[in-house]
C-alpha positions, 0 to 999 in steps of 0.5 A, a space after each residue: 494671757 490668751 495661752 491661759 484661756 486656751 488650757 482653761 477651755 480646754 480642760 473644761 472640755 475635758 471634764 464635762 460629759 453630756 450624755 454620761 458615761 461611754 464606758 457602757 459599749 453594750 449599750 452603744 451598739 446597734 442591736 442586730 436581730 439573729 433570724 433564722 435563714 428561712 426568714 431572710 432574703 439573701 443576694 450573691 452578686 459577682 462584683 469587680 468594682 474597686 478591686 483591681 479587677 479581681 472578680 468577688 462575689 458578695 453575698 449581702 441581706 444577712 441580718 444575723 450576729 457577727 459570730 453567726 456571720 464568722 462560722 457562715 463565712 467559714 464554712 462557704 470559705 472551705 466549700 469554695 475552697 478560697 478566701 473572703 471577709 466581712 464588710 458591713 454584714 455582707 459576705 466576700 468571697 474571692 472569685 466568682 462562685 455565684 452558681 455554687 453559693 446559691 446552691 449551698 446557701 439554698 440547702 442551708 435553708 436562705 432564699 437567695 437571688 442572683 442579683 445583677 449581670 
């Protein structure tokens, strides 16, 4: 008796939808504003925590599309000649390339800042 309540809750569960239709994802995700690089205030920060101790510099404060955010990180990929990746609209690129990425990024037309030691 009780295995019959179980599979009724559960197919009731199933079929009610509070807040309509998940279907719509475009309207689901978080709206991100595309400003020009004059506008933002960009960090590159040289970063060894929870990498094994293998230097990264981050390079955080983007507000631009991800697919902005994809040719960026390829162009400063090929300037500085190693990899990277996104992670939460910052910018990763492998080893320490602080000096370099603030000189390309400031002829890109971004206000950057080192930030940290």
């Amino acid at each position: 008796m009780s295995s019959q309540k179980r599979q009724s809750n559960s197919s009731k569960s199933m079929a009610y939808q509070e807040f309509g239709s998940t279907s719509n994802s475009e309207a689901l995700q978080k709206a991100v504003p595309d400003l020009p690089p004059e506008q933002q205030n960009i960090r590159v920060q040289a970063t060894r925590s929870g990498r094994k101790g293998k230097t990264v510099t981050v390079i955080s404060g983007f507000q631009h599309t991800p697919d902005t955010l994809n040719k960026l990180l390829k162009k400063l990929k090929s300037q500085c000649g190693s990899g990277g990746t996104i992670k939460d609209n910052t910018l990763e690129i492998q080893g320490d390339h602080r000096q370099k990425l603030v000189t390309l990024l400031g002829e890109l037309g971004y206000k950057v800042k080192i930030s940290g030691g």
